[in-house]
Residue frames relative to the residue before (quaternion, step in Angstrom):
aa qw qx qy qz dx dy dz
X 1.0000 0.0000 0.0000 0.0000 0.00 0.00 0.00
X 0.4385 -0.6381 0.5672 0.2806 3.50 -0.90 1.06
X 0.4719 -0.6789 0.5366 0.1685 3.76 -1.12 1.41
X 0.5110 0.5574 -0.3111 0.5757 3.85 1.36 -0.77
X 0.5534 0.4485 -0.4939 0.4987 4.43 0.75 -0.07
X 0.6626 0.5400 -0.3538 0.3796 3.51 0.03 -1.79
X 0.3629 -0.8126 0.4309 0.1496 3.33 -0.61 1.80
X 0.6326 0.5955 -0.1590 0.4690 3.05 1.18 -1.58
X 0.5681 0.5047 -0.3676 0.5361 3.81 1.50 0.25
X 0.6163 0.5467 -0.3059 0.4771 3.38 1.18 -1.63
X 0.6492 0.5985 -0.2880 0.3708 2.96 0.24 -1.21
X 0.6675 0.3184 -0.2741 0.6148 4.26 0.64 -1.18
X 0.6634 0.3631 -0.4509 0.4740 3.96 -0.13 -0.62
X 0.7621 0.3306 -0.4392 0.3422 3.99 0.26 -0.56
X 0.6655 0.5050 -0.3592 0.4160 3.19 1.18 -0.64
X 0.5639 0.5501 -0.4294 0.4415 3.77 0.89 -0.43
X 0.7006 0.5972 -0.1515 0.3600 3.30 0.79 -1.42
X 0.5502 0.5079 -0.2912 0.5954 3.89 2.07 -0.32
X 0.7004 0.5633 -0.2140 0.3824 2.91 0.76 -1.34
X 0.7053 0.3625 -0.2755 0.5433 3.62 0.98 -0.01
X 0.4795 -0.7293 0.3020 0.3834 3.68 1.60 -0.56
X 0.5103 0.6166 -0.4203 0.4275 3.02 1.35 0.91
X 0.6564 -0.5693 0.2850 0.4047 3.46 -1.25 0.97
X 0.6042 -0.5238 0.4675 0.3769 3.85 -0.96 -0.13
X 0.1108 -0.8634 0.4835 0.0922 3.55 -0.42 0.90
X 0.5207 0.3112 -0.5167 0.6043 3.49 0.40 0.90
X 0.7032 0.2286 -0.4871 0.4647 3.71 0.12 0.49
X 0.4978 0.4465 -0.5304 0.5210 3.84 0.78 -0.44
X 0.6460 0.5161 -0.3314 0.4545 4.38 0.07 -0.82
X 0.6082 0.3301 -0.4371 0.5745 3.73 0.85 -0.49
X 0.6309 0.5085 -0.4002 0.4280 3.69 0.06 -1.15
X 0.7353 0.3390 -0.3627 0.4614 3.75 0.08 -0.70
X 0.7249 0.4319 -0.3534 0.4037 3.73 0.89 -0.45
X 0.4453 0.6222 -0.4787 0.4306 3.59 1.62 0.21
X 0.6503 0.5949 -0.3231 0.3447 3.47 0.78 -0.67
X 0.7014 0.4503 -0.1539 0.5307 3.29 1.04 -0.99
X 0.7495 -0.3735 0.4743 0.2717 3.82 -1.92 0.53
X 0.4969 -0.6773 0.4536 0.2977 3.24 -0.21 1.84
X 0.0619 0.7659 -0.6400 0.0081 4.36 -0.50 0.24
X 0.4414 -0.7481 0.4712 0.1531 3.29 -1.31 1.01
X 0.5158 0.5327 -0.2844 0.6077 3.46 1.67 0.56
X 0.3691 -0.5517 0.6440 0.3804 3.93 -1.13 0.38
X 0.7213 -0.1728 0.5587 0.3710 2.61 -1.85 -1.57
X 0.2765 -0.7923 0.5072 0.1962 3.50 -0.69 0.94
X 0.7486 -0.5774 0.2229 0.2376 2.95 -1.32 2.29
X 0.6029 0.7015 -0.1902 0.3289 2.91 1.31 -2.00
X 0.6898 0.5881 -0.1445 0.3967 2.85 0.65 -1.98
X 0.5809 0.5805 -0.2726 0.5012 3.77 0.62 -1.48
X 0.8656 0.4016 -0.2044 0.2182 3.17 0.20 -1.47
X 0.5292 0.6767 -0.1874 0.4763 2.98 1.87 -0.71
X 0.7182 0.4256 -0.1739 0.5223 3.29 1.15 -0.89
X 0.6480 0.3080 -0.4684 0.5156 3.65 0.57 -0.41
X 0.6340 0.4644 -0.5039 0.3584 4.06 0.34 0.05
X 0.4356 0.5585 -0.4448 0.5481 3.49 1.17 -0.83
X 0.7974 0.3732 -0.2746 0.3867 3.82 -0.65 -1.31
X 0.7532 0.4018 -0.3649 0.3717 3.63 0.80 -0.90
X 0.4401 0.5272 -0.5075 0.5204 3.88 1.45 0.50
X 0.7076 0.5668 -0.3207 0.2742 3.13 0.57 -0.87
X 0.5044 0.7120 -0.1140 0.4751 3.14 1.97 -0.51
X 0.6677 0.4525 -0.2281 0.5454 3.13 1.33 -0.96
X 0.7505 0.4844 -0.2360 0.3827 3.51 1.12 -1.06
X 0.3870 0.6589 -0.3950 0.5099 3.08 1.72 -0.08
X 0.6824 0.6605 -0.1700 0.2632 3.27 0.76 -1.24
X 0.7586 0.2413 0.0321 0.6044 2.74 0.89 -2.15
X 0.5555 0.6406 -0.3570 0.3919 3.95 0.40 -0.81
X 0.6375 0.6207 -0.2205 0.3997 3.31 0.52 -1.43
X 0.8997 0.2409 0.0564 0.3596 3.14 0.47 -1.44
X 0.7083 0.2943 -0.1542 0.6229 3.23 2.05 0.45
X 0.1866 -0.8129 0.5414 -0.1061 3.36 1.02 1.69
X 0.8248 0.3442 -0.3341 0.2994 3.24 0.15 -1.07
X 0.5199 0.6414 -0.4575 0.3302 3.60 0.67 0.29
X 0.8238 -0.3715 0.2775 0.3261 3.00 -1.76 0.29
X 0.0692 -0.8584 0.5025 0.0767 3.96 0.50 -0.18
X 0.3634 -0.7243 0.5031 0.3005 3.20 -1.17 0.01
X 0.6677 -0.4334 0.1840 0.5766 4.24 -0.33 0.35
X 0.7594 0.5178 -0.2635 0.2928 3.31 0.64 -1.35
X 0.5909 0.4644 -0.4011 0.5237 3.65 1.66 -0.76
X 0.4908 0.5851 -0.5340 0.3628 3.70 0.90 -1.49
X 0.7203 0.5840 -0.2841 0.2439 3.90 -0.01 -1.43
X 0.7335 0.6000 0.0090 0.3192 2.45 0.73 -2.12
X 0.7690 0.2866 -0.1270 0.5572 3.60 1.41 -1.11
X 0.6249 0.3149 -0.4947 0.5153 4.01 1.25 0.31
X 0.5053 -0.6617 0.5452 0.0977 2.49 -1.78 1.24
X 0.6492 0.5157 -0.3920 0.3987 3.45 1.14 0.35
X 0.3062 0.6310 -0.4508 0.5521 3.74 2.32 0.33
X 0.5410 -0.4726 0.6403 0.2721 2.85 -2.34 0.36
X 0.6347 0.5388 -0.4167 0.3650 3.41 0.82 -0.60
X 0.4308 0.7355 -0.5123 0.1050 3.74 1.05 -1.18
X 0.2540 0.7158 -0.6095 -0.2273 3.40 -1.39 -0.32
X 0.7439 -0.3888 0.3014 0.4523 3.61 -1.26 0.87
X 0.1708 0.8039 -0.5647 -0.0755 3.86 -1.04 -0.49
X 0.2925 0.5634 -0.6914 0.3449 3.56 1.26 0.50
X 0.9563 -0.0137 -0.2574 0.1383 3.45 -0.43 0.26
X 0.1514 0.7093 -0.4995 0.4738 3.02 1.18 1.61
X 0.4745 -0.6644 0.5672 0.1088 3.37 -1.03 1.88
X 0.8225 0.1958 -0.0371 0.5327 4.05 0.51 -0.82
X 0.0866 -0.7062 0.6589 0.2439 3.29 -0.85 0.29
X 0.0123 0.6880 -0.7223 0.0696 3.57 -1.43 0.95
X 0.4091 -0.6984 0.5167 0.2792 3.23 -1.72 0.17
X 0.5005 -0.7543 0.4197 -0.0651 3.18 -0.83 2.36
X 0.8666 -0.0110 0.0869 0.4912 3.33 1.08 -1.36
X 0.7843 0.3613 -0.3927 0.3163 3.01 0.99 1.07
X 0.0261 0.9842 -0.1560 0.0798 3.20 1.03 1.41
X 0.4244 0.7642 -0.2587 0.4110 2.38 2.47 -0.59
X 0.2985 0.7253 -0.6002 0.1572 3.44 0.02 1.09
X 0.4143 -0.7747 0.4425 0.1798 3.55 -1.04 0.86
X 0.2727 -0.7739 0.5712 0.0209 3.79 -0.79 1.15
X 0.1427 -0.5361 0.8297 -0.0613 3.13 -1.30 1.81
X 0.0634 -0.5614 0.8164 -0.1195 2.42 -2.23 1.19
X 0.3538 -0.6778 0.6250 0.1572 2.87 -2.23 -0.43
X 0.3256 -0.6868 0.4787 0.4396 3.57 -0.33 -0.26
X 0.8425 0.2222 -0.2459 0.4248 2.85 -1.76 0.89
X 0.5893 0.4788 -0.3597 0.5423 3.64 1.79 -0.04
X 0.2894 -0.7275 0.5449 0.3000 4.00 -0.93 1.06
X 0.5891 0.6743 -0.3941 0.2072 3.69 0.77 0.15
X 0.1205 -0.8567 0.5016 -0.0016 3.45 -0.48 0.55
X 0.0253 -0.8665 0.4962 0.0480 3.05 0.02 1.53
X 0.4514 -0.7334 0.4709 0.1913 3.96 -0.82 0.78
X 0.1193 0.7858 -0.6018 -0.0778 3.87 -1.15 0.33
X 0.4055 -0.6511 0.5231 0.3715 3.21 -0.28 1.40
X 0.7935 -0.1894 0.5598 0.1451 2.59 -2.45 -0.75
X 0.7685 0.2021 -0.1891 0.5768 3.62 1.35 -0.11
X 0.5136 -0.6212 0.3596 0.4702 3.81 1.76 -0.01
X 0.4319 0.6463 -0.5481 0.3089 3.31 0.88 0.71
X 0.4050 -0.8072 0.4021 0.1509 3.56 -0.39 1.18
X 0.0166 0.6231 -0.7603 -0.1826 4.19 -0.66 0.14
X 0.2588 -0.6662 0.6708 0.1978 3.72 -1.04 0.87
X 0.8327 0.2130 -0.1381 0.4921 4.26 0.75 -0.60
X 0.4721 -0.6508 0.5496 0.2268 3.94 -0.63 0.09
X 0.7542 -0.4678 -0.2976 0.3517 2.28 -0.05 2.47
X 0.2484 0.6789 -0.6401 0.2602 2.77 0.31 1.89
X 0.7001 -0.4382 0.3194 0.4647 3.67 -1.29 -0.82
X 0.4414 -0.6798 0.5612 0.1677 3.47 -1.29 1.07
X 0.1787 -0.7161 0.6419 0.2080 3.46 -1.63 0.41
X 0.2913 -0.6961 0.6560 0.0129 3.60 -1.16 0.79
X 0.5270 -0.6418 0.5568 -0.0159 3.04 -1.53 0.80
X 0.2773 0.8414 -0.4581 0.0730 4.06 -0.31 0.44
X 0.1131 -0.8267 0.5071 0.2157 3.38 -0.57 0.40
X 0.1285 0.7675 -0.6221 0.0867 3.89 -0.78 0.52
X 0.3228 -0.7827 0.5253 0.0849 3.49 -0.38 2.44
X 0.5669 -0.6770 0.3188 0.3444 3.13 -1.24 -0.30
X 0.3809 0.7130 -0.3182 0.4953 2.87 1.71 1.01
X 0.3744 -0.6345 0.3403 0.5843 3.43 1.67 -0.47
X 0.3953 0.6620 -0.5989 0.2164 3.95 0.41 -0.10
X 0.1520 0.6587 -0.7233 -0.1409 3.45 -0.89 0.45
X 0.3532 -0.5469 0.7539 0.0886 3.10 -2.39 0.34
X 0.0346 0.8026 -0.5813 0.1294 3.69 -0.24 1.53
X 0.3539 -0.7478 0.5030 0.2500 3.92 0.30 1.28
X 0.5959 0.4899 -0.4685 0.4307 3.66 0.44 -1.03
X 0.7881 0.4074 -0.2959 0.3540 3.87 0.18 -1.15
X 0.4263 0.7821 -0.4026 0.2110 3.70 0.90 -0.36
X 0.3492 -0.7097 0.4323 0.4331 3.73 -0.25 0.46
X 0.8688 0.1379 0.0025 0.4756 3.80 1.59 -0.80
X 0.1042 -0.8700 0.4793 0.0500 3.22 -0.64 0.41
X 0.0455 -0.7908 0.5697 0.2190 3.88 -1.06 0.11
X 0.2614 -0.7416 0.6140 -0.0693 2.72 -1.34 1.64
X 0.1224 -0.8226 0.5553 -0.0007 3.77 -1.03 0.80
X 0.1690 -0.6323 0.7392 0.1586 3.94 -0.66 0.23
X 0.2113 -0.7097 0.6712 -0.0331 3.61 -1.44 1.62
X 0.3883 0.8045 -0.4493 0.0049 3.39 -0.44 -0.09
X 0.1768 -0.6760 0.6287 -0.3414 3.11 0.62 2.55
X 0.8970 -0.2097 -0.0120 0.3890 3.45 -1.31 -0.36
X 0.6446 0.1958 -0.0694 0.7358 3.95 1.61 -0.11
X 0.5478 -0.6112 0.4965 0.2824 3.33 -1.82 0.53
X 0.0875 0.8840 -0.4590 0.0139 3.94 -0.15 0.51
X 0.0376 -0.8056 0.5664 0.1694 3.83 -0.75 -0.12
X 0.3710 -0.6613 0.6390 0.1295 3.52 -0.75 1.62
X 0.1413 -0.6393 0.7541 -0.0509 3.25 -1.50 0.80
X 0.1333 0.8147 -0.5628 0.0410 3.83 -0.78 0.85
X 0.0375 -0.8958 0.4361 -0.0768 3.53 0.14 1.03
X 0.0749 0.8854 -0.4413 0.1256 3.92 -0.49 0.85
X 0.1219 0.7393 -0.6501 0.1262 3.69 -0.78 1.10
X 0.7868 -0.0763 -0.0402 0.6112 3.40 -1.33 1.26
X 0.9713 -0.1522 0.1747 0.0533 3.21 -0.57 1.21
X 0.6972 0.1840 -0.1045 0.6849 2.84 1.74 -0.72
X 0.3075 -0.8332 0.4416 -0.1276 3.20 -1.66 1.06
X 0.1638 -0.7927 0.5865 0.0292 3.77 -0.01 1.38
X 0.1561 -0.7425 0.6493 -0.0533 3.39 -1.70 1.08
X 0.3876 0.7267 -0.5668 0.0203 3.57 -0.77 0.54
X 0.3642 -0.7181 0.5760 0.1416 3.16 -1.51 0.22
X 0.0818 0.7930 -0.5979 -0.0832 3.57 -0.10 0.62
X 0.0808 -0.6993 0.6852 -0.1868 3.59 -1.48 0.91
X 0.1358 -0.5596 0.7913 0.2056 3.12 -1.71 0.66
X 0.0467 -0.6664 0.7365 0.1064 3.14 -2.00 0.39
X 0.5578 -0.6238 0.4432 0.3215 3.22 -1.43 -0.25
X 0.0679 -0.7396 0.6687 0.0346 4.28 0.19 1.07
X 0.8100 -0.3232 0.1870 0.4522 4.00 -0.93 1.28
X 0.7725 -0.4747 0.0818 0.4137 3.25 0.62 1.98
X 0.5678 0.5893 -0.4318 0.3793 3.10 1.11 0.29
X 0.0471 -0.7980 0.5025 0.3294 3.99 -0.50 0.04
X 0.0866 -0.6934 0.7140 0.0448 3.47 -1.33 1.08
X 0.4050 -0.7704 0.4647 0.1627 2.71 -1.61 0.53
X 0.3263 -0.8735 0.3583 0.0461 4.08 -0.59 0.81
X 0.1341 -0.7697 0.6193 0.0778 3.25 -0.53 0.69
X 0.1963 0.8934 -0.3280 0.2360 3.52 0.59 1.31
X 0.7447 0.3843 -0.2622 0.4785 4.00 -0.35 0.68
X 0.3852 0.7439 -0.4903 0.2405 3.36 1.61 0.35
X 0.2770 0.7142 -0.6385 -0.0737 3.12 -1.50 0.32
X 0.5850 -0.6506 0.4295 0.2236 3.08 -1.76 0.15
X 0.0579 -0.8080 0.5829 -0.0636 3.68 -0.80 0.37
X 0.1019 0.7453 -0.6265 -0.2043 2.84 -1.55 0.84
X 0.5831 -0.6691 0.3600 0.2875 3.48 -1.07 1.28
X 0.3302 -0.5880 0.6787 0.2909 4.17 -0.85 -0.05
């Protein structure tokens, strides 16, 4: 049974959906489906669902990003919010913030393992899908710091000698961040690592 019949549903989503001053969505969802090739299928649940979580992060970052430049960021916001990057894009009138143009994030795995851990573009690591990421900084006791996300470059490599890994080597005024992330196998188990880091400063 289509969930969009059940009146006594229609009826709370349109009324909830006034009550806040937004349009009615099961009639905005017919309209958009008037436009299109009559099809003997809706919209896929999946799909729907996938997108209103996607958008409802985007919601938060709208929230919180916006209003707290000066923090630590990851590459894709660092980019993504100066308007002096190629990556910028406008967003005074953009309902979510998400990341548009920097997606290029590399994926270690295993076989026969469903995890998929991610390393951006600066060696920041996500060990689970969509969980929380770890990052790397350096701050001497001189005040120098070395923030990978802000770097104008970086070199990145993919190893794959005795395990699959991706080196990440990142450097400003002197100072320098390594890591290596990899999964391996610890007594059949696979874990991922964030492993060979060190610090340096260059002459």
């Amino acid at each position: 049974m289509n969930w969009t019949r059940w009146l006594p549903l229609r009826f709370i989503i349109r009324r909830a959906a006034r009550s806040q001053g937004f349009l009615d969505p099961i009639e905005l969802l017919a309209r958009l489906r008037s436009f299109a090739q009559p099809s003997e299928v809706g919209e896929p649940v999946e799909l729907l669902r996938a997108g209103a979580i996607f958008h409802a992060r985007g919601l938060i970052n709208s929230k919180i990003i916006q209003h707290n430049l000066d923090w630590i960021w990851p590459y894709w916001i660092v980019r993504q919010y100066d308007p002096a990057d190629d990556s910028f894009l406008p967003r005074a009138f953009s309902i979510s913030h998400i990341n548009l143009t920097n997606r290029n994030w590399t994926a270690l795995g295993y076989p026969d393992c469903d995890q998929l851990p991610l390393v951006d573009p600066r060696g920041m690591l996500t060990p689970f899908f969509d969980g929380w990421s770890l990052d790397c900084w350096l701050l001497t006791e001189d005040g120098d710091t070395l923030l990978p996300s802000k770097t104008i470059s970086a070199e990145q490599i993919q190893k794959m000698e005795d395990t699959l890994s991706i080196m990440t080597r990142t450097g400003h005024e002197g100072l320098t961040i390594n890591t290596e992330a990899s999964v391996e196998l610890e007594h059949g188990v696979p874990m991922c690592r964030l492993s060979r880091f060190w610090l340096m400063r260059t002459q």
